[in-house]
Backbone as XML, in Angstrom:
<?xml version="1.0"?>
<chain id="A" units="angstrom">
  <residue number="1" name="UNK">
    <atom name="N" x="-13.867" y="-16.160" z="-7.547"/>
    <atom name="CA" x="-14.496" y="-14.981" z="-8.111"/>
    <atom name="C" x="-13.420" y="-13.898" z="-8.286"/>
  </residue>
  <residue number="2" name="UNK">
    <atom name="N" x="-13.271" y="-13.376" z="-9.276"/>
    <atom name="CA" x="-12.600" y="-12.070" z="-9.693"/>
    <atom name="C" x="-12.545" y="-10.790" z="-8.983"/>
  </residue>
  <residue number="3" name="UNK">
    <atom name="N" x="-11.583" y="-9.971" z="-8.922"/>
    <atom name="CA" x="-11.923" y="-8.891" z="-7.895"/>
    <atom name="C" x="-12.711" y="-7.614" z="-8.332"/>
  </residue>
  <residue number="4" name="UNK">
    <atom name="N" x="-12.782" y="-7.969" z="-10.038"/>
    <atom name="CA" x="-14.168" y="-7.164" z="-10.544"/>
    <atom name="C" x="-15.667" y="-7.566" z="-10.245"/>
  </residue>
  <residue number="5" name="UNK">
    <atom name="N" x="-15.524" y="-8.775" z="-10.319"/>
    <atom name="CA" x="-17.206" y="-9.482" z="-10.246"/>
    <atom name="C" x="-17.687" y="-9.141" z="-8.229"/>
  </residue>
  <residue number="6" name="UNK">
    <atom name="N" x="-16.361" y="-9.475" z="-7.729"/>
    <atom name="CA" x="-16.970" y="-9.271" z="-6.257"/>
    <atom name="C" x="-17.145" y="-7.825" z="-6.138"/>
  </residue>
  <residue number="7" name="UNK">
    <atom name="N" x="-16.535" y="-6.670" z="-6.669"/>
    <atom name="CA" x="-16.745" y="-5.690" z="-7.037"/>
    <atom name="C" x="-18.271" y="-5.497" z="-6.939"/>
  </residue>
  <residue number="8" name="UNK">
    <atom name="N" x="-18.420" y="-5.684" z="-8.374"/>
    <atom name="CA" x="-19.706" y="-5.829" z="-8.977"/>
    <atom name="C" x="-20.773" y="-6.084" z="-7.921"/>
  </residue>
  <residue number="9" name="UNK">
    <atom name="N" x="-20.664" y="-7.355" z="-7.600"/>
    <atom name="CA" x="-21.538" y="-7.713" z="-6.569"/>
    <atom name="C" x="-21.724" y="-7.315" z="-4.926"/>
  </residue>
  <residue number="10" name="UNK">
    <atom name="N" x="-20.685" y="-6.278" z="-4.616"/>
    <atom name="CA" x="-20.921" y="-5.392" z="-3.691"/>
    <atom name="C" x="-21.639" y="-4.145" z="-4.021"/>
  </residue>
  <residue number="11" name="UNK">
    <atom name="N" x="-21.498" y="-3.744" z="-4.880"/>
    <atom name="CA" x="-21.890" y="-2.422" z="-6.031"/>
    <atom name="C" x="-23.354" y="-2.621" z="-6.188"/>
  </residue>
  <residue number="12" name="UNK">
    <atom name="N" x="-23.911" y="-4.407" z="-6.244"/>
    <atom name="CA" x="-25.176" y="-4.551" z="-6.326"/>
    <atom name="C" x="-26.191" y="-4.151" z="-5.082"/>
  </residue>
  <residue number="13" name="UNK">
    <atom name="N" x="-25.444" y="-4.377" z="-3.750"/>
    <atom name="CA" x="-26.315" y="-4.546" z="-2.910"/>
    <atom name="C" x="-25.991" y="-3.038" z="-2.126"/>
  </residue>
  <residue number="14" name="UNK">
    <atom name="N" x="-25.172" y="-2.789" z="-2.262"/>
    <atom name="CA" x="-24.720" y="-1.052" z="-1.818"/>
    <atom name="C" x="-24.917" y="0.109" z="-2.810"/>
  </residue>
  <residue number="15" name="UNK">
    <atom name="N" x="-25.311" y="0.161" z="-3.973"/>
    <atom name="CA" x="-25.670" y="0.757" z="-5.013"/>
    <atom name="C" x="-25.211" y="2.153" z="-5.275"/>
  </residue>
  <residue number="16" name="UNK">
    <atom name="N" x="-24.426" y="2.765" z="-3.947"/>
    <atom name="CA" x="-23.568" y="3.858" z="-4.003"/>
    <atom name="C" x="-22.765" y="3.869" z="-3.079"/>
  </residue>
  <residue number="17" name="UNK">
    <atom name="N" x="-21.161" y="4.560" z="-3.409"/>
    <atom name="CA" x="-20.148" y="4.332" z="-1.890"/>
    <atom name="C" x="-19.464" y="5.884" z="-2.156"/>
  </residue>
  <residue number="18" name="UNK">
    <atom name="N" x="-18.549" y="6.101" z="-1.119"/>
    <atom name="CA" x="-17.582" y="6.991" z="-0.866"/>
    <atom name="C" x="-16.775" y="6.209" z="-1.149"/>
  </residue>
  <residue number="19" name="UNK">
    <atom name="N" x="-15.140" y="6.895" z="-1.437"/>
    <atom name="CA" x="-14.040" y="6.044" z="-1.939"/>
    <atom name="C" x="-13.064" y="6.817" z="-0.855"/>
  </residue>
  <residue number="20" name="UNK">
    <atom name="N" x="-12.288" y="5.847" z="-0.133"/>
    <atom name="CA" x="-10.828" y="6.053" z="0.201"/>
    <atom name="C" x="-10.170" y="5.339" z="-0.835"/>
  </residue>
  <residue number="21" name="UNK">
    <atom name="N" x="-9.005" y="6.974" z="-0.437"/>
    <atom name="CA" x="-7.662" y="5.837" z="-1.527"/>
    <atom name="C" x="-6.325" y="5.840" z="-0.532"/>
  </residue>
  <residue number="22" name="UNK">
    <atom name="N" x="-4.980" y="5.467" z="-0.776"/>
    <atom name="CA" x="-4.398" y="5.446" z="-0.238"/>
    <atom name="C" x="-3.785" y="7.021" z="0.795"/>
  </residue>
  <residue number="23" name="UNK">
    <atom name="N" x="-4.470" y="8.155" z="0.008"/>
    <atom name="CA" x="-4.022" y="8.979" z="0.893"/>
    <atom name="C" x="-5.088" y="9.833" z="1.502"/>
  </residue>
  <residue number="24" name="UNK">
    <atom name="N" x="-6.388" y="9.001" z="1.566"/>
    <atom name="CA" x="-7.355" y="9.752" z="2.301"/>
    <atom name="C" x="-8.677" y="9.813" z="1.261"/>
  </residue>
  <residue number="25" name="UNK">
    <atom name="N" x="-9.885" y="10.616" z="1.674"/>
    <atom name="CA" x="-11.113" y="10.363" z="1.081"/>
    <atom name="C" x="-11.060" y="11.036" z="-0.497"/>
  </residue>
  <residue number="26" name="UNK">
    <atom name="N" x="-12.094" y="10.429" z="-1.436"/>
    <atom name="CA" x="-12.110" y="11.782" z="-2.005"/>
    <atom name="C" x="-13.233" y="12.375" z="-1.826"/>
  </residue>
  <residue number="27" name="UNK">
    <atom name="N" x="-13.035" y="13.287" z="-1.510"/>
    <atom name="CA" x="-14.601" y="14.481" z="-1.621"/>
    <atom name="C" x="-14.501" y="14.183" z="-0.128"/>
  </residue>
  <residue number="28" name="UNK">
    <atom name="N" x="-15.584" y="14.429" z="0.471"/>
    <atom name="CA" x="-15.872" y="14.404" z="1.892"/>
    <atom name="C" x="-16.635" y="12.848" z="1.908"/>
  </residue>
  <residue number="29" name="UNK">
    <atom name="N" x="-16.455" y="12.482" z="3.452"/>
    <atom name="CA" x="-16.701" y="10.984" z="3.624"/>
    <atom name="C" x="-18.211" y="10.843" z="3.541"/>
  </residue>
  <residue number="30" name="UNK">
    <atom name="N" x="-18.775" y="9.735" z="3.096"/>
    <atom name="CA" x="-20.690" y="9.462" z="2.972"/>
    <atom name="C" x="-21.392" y="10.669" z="2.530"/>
  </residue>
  <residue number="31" name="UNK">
    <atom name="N" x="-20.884" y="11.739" z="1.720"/>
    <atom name="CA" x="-21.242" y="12.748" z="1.421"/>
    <atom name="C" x="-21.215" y="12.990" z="-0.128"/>
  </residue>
  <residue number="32" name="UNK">
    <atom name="N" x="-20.008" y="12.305" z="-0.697"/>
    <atom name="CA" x="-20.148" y="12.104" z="-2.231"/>
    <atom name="C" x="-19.961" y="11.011" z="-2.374"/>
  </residue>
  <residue number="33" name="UNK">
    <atom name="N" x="-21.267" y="10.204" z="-2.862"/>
    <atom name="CA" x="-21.478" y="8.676" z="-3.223"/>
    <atom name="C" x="-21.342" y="8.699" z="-4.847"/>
  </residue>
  <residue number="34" name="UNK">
    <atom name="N" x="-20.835" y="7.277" z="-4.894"/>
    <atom name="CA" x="-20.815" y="6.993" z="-6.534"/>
    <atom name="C" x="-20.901" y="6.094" z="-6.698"/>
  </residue>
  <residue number="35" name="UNK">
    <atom name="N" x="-21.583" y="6.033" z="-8.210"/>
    <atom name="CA" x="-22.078" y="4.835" z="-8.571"/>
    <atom name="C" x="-20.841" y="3.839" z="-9.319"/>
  </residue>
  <residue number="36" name="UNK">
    <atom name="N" x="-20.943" y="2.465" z="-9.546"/>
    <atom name="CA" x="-20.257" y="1.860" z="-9.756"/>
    <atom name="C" x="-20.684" y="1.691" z="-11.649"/>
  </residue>
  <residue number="37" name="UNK">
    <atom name="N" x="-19.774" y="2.233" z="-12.608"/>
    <atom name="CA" x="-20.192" y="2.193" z="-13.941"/>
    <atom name="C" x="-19.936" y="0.877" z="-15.059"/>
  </residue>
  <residue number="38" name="UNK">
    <atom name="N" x="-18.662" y="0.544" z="-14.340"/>
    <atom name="CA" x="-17.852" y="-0.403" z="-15.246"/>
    <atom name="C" x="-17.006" y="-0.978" z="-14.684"/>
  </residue>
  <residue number="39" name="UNK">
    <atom name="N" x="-16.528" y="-2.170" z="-14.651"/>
    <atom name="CA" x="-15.313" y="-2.540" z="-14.258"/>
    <atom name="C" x="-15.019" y="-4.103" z="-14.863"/>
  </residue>
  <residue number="40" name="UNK">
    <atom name="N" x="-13.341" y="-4.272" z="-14.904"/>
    <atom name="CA" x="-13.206" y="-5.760" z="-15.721"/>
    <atom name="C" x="-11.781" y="-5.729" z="-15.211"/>
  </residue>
  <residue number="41" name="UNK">
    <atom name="N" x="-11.141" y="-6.897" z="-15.092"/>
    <atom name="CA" x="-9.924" y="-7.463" z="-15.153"/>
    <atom name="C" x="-9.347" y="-7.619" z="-15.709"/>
  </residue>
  <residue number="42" name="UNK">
    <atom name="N" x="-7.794" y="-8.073" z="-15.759"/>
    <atom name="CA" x="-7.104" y="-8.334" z="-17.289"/>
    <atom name="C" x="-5.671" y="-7.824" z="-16.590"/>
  </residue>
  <residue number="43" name="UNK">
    <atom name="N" x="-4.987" y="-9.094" z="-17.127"/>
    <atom name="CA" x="-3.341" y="-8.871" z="-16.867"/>
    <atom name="C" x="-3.198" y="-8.555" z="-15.552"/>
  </residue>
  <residue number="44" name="UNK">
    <atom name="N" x="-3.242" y="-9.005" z="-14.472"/>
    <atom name="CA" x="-3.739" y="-8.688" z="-13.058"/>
    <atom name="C" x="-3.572" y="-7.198" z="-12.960"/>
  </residue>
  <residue number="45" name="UNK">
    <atom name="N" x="-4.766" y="-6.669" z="-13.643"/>
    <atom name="CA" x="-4.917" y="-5.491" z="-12.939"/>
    <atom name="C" x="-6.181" y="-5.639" z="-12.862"/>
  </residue>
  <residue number="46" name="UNK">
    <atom name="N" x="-6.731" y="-4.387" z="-12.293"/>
    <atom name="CA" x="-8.325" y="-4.408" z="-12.179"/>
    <atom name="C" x="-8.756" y="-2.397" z="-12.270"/>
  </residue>
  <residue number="47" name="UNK">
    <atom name="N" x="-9.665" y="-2.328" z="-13.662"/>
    <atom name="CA" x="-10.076" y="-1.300" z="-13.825"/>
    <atom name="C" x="-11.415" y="-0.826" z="-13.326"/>
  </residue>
  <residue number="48" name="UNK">
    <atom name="N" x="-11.377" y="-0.179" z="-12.870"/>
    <atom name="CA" x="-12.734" y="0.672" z="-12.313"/>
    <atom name="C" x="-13.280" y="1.822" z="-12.715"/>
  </residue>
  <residue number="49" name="UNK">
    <atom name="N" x="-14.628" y="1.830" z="-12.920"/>
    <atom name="CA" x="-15.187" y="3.432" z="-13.604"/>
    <atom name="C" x="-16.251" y="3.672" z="-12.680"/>
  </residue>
  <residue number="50" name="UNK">
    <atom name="N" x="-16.323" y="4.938" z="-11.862"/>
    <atom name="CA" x="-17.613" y="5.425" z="-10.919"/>
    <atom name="C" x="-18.429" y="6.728" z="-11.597"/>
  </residue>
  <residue number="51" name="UNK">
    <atom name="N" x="-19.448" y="6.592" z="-11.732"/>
    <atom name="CA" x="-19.936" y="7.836" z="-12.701"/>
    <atom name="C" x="-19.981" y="7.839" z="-13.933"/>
  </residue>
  <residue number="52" name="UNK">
    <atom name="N" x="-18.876" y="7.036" z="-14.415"/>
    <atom name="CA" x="-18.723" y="6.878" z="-15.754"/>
    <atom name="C" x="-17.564" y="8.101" z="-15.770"/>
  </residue>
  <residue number="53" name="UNK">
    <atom name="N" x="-16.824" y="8.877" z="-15.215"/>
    <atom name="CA" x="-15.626" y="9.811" z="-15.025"/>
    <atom name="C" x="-14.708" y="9.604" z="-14.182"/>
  </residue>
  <residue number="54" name="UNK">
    <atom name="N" x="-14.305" y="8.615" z="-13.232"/>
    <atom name="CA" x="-13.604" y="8.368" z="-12.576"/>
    <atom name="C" x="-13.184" y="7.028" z="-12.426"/>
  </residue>
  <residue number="55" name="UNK">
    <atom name="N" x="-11.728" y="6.890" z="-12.624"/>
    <atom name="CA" x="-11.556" y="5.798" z="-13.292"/>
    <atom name="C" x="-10.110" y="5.301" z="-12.367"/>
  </residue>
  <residue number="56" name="UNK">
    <atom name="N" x="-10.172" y="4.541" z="-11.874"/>
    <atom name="CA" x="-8.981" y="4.003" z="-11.161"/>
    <atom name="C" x="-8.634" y="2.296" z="-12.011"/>
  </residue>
  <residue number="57" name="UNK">
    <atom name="N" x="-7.123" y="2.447" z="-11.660"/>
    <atom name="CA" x="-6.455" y="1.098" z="-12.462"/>
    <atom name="C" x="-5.508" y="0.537" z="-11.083"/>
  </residue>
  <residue number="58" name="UNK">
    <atom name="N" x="-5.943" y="-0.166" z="-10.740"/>
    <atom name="CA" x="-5.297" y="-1.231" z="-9.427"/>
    <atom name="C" x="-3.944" y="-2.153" z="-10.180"/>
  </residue>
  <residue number="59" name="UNK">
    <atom name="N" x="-2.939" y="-2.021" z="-9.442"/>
    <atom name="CA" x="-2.318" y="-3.298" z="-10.299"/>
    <atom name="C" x="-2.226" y="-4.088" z="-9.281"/>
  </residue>
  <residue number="60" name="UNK">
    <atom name="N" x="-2.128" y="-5.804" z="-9.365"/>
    <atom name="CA" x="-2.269" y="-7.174" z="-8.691"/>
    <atom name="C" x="-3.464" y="-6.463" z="-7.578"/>
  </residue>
  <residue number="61" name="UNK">
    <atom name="N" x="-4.558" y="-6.481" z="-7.452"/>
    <atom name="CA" x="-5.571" y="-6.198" z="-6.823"/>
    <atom name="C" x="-5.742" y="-7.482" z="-5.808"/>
  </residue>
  <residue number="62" name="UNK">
    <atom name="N" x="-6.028" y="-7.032" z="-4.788"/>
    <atom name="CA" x="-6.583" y="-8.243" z="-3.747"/>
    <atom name="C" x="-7.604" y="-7.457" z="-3.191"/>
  </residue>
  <residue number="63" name="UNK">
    <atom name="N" x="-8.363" y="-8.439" z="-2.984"/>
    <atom name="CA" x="-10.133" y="-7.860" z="-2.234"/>
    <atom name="C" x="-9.555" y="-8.462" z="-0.550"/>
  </residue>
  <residue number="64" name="UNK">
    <atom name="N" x="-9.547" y="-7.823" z="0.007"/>
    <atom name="CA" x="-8.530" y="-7.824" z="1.684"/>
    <atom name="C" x="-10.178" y="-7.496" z="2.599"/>
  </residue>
  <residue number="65" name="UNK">
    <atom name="N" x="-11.013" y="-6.787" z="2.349"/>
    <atom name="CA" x="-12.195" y="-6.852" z="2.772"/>
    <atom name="C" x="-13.807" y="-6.803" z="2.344"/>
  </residue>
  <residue number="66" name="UNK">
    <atom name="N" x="-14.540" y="-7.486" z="2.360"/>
    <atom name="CA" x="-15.811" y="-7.144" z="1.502"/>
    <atom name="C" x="-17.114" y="-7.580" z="2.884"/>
  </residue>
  <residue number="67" name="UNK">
    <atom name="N" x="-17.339" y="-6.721" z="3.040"/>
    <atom name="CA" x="-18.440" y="-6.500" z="4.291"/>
    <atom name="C" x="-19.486" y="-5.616" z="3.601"/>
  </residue>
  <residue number="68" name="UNK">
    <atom name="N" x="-20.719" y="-6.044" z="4.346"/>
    <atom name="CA" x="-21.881" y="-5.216" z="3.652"/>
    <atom name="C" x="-21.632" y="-3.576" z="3.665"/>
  </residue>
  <residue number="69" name="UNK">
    <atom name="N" x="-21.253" y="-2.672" z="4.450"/>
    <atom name="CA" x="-21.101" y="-1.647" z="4.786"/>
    <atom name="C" x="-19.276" y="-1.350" z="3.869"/>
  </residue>
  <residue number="70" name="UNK">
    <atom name="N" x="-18.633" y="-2.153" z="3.745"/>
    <atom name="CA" x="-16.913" y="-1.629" z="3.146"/>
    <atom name="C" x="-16.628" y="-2.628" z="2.443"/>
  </residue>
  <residue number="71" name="UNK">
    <atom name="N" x="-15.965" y="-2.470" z="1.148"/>
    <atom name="CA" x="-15.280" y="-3.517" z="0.520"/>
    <atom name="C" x="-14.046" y="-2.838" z="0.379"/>
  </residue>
  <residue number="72" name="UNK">
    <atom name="N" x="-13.192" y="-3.351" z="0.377"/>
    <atom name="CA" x="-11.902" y="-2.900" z="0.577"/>
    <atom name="C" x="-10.766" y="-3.903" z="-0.626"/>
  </residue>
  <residue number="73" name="UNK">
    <atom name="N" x="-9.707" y="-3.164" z="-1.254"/>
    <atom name="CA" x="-8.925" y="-3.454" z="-1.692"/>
    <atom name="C" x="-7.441" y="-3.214" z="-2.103"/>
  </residue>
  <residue number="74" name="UNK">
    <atom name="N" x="-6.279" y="-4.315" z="-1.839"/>
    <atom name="CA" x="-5.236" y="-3.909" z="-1.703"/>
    <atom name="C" x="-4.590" y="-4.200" z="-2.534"/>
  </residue>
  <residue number="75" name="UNK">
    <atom name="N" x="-3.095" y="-2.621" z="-3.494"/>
    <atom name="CA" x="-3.140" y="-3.448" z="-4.396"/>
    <atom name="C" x="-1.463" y="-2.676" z="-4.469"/>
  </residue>
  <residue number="76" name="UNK">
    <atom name="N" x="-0.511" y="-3.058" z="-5.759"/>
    <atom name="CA" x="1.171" y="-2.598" z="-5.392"/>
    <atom name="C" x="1.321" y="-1.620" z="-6.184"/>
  </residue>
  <residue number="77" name="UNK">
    <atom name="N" x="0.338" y="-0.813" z="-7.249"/>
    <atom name="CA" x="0.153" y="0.640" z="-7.831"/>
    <atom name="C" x="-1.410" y="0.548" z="-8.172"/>
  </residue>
  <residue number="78" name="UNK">
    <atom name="N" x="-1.617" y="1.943" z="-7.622"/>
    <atom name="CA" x="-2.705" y="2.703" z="-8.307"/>
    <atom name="C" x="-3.100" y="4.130" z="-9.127"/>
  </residue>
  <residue number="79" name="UNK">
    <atom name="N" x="-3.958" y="4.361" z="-9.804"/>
    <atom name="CA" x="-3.760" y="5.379" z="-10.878"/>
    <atom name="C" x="-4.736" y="5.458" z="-10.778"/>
  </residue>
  <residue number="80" name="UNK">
    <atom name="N" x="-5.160" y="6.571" z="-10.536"/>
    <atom name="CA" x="-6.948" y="7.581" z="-10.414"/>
    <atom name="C" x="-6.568" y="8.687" z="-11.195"/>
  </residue>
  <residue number="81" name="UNK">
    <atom name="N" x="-7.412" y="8.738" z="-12.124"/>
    <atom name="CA" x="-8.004" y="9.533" z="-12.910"/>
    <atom name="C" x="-9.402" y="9.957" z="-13.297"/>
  </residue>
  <residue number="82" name="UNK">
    <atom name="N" x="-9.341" y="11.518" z="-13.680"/>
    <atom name="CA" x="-10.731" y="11.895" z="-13.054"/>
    <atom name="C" x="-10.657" y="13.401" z="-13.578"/>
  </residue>
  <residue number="83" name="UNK">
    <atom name="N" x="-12.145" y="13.713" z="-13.848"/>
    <atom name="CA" x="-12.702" y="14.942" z="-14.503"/>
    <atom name="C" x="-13.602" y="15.150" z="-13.565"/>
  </residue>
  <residue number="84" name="UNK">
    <atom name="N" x="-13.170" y="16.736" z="-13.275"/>
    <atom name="CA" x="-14.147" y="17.249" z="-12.400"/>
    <atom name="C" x="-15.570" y="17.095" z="-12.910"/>
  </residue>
  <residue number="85" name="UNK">
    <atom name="N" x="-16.789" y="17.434" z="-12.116"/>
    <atom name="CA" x="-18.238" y="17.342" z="-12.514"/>
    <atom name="C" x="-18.499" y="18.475" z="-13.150"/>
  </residue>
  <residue number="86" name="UNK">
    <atom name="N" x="-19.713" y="18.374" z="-13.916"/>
    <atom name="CA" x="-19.710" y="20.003" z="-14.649"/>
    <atom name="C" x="-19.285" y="19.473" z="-16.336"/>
  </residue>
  <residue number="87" name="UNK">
    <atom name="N" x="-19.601" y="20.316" z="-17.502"/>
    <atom name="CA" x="-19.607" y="20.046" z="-18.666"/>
    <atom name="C" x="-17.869" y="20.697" z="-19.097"/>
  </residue>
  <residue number="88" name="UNK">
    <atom name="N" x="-17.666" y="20.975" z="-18.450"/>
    <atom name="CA" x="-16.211" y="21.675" z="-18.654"/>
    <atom name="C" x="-15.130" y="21.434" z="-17.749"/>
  </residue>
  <residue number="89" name="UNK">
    <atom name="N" x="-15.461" y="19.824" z="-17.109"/>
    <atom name="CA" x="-14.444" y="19.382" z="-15.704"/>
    <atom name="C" x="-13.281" y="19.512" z="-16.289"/>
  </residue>
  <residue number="90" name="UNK">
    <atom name="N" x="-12.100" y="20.238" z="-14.948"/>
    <atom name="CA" x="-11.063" y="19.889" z="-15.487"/>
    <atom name="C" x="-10.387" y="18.320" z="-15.071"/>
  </residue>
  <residue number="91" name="UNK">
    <atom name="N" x="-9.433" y="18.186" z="-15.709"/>
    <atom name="CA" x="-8.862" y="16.824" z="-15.726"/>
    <atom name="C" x="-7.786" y="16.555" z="-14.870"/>
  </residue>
  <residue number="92" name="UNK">
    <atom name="N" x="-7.651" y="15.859" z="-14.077"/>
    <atom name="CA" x="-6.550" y="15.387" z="-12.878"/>
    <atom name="C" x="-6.272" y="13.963" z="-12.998"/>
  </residue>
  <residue number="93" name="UNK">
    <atom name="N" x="-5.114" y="13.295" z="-12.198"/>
    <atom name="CA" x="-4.651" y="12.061" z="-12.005"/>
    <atom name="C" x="-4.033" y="12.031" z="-11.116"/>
  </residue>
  <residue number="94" name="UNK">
    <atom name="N" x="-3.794" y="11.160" z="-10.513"/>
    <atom name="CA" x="-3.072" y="10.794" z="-9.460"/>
    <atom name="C" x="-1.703" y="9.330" z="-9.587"/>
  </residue>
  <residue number="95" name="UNK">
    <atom name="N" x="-0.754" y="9.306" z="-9.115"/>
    <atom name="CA" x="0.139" y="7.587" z="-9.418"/>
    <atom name="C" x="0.473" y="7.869" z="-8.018"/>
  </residue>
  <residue number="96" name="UNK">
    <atom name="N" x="-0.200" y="6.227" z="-7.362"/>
    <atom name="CA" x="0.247" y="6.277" z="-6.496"/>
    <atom name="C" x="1.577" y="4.892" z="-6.352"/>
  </residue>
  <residue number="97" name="UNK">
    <atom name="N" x="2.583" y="5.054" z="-6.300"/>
    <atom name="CA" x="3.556" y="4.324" z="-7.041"/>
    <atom name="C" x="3.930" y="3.244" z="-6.446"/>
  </residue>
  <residue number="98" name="UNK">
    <atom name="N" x="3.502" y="3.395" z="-4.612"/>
    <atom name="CA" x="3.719" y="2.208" z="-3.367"/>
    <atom name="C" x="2.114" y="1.509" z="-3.214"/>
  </residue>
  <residue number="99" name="UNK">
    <atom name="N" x="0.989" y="1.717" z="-4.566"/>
    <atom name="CA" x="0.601" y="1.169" z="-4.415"/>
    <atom name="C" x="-0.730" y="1.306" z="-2.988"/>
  </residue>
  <residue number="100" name="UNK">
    <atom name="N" x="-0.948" y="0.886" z="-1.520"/>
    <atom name="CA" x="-2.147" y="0.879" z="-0.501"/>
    <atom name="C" x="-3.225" y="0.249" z="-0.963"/>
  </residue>
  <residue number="101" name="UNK">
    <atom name="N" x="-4.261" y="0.743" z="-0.066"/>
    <atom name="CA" x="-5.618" y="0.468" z="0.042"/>
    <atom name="C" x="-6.671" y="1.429" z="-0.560"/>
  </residue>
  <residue number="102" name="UNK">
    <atom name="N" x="-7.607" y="0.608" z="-1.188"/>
    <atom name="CA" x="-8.863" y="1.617" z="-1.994"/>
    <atom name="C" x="-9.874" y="1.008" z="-1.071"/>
  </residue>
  <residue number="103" name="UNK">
    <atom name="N" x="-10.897" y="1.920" z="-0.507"/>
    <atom name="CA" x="-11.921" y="1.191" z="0.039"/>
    <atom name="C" x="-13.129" y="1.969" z="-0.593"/>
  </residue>
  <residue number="104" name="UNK">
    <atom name="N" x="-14.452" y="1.272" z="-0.606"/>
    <atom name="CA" x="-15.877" y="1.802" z="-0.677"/>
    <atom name="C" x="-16.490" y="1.812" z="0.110"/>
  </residue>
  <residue number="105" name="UNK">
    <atom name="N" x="-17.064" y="2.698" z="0.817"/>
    <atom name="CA" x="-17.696" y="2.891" z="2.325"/>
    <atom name="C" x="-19.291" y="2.768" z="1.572"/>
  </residue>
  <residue number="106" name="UNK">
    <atom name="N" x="-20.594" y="1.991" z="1.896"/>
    <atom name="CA" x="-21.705" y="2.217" z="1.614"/>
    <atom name="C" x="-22.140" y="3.445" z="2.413"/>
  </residue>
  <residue number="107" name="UNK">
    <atom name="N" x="-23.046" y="3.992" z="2.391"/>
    <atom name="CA" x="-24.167" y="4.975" z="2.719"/>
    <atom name="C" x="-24.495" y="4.529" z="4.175"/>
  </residue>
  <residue number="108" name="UNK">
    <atom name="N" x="-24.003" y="5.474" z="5.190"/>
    <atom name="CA" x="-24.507" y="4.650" z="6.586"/>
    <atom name="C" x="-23.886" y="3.416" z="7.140"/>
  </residue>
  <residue number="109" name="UNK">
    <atom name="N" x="-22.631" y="3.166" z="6.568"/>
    <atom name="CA" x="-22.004" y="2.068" z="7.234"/>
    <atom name="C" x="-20.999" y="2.165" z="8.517"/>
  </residue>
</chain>
């Protein structure tokens, strides 16, 4: 299975998460949940969309944990990008260039 589809299929049964990234939460922890919008593979990377505005690009992605409560993934660069909420978000990004861990914490885990 792909590390989008197991994605996916954690996304099914947890239906909203908090995100760590390699340098800590975003937003505050189990406090800003998001939904899982989109995601697909290709050229070993693995793209992700939460909200439909936040958009992270994993390169060589490995799924290192998938538990009902955390799915976790490790990968050798990541790139978050992201528009604040609001009709006038401003726009940010992040490169994280060594790469770490992205995790999804469910609701209560």
């Amino acid at each position: 299975m792909s590390a989008a589809e197991s994605l996916a299929d954690w996304f099914a049964t947890a239906l909203t998460a908090s995100v760590e990234l390699p340098d800590g939460w975003f937003g505050r922890p189990y406090d800003n949940m998001h939904r899982l919008t989109w995601s697909a593979d290709r050229n070993n990377k693995l793209f992700v969309e939460l909200d439909g505005q936040l958009h992270l690009i994993l390169a060589d992605p490995e799924v290192s944990k998938n538990e009902p409560g955390e799915f976790e993934l490790r990968c050798s660069q990541l790139v978050f990008d992201w528009r604040d909420y609001g009709s006038a978000g401003s726009r940010h990004a992040r490169l994280f260039h060594d790469g770490g861990r992205v995790s999804f914490h469910a609701s209560g885990a």
